[in-house]
C-alpha positions in Angstrom: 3.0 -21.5 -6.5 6.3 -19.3 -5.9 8.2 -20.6 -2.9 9.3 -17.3 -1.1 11.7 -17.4 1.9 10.1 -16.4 5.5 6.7 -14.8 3.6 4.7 -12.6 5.7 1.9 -11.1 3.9 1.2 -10.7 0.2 -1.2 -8.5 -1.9 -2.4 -8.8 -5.2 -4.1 -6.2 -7.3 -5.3 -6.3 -10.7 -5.7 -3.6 -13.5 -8.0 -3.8 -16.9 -5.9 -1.5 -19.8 -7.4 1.5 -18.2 -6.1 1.2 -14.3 -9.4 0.6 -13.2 -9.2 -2.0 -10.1 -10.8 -5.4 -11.3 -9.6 -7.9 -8.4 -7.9 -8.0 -5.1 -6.6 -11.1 -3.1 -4.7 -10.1 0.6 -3.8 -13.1 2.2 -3.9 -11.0 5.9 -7.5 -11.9 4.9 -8.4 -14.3 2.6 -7.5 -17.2 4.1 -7.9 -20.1 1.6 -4.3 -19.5 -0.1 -4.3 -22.1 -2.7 -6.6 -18.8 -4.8 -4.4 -16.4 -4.6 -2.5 -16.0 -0.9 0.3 -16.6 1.1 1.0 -20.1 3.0 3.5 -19.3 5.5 4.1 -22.5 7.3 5.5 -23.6 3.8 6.7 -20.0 2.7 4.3 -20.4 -0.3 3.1 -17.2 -2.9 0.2 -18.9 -5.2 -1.8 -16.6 -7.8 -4.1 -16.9 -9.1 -3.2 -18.1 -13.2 -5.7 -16.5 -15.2 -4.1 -13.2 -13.9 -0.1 -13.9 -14.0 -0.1 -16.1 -17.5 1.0 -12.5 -19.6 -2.9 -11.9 -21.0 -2.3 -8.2 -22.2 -5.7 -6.9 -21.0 -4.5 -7.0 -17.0 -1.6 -5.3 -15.1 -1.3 -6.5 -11.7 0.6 -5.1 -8.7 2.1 -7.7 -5.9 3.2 -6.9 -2.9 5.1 -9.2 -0.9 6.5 -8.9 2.5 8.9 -11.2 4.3 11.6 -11.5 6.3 9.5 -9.7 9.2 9.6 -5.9 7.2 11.3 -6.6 3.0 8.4 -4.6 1.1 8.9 -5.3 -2.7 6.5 -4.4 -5.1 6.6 -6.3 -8.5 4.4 -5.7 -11.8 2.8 -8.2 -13.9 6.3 -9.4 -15.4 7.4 -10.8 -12.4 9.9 -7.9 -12.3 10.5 -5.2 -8.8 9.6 -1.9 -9.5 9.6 0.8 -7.3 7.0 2.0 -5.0 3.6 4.2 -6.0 4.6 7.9 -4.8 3.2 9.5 -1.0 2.0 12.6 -2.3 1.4 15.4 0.1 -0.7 18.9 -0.5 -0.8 21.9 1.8 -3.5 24.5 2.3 -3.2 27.1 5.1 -6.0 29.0 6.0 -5.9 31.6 8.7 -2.6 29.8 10.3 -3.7 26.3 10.2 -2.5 24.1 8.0 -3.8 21.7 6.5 -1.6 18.6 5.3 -3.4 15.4 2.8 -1.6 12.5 2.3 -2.4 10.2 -0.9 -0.5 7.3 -2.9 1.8 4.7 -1.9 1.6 1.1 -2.1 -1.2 -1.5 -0.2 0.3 -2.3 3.6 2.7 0.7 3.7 2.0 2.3 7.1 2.4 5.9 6.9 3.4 8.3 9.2 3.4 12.4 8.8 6.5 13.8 10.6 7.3 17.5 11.0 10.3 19.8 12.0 11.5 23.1 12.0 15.2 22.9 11.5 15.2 19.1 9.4 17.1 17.3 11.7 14.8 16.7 15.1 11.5 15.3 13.5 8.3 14.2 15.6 5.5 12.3 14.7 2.5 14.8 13.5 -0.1 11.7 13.0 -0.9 8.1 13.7 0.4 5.5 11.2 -2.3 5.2 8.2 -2.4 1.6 6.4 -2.4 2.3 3.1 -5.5 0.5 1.5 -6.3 -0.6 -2.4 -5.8 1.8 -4.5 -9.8 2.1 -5.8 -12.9 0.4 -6.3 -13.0 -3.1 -7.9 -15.5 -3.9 -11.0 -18.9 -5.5 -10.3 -18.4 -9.4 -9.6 -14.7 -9.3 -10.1 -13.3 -8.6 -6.3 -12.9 -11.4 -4.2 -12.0 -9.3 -1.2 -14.6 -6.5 -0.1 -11.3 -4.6 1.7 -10.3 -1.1 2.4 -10.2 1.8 -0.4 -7.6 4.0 0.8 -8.5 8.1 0.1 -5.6 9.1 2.1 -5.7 11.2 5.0 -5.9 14.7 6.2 -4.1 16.3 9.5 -4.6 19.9 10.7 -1.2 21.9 12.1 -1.8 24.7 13.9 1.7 25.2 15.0 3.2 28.6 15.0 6.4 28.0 13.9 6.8 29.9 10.3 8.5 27.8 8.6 7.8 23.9 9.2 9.3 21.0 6.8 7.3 18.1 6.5 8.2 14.2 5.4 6.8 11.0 5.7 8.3 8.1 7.4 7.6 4.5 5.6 6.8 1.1 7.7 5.5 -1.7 7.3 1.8 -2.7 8.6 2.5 -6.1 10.3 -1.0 -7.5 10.3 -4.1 -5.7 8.6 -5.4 -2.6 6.6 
């Protein structure tokens, strides 16, 4: 147990050696926190020990929010690390354009924004919750959640030159 001051959310993903998802906890859902969850009445992180004791053969990712919008992401030394990339592509076929959005970090709400001179932007797309970041091993997930592909929007504005960026927030409740 890790006290944690004014603890939101929390969501725990673990790795084998070859990144291949094995387990995810997400106290939004799971609601028995004493396995792996949040208790926010006493501002209480637990996780589970057979994953956080420094065994070699798992990586985790933790993602804790507080404070009503702090997003930290920590690895499996207990140390911050910075946030998995948002990785946009662009096609354009016959003047539409196609923009997919991939990456970023569980609970991350994601928003495409577009201009055409980089200083008024407007919302192109709805938020998108980031999900987990693949499937989870046979037997080993204890949370049947969301596996996050990305998403895809179509622009078929004119203009001929269009800048793109995505604008980061925080998903207050659920994937």
């Amino acid at each position: 147990m890790f006290f944690v001051p004014n603890i939101n959310w929390a969501v725990l993903e673990v790795f084998n050696k070859g990144g291949y998802l094995l387990y995810v906890t997400d106290s939004r859902y799971e609601p028995d926190y004493r396995a792996g969850g949040v208790d926010t009445n006493h501002q209480l992180l637990a996780l589970p020990s057979a994953y956080i004791v420094g065994d070699p053969d798992y990586k985790i990712r933790l993602v804790v929010v507080s404070n009503g919008g702090d997003y930290r992401v920590y690895d499996n030394t207990g140390a911050q690390v910075p946030e998995a990339p948002v990785i946009f592509s662009i096609q354009q076929n016959n003047g539409v354009k196609t923009i997919k959005v991939t990456g970023g970090n569980a609970g991350r709400l994601l928003t495409l924004q577009g201009s055409s001179n980089m200083l008024d932007w407007e919302d192109l797309s709805q938020g998108h919750v980031v999900g987990y970041m693949g499937p989870a091993g046979a037997g080993h997930q204890r949370f049947a959640g969301p596996i996050d592909s990305g998403f895809a929007l179509l622009d078929t504005n004119l203009f001929p030159m269009r800048f793109y960026r995505i604008k980061k927030d925080v998903s207050p409740t659920g994937l």
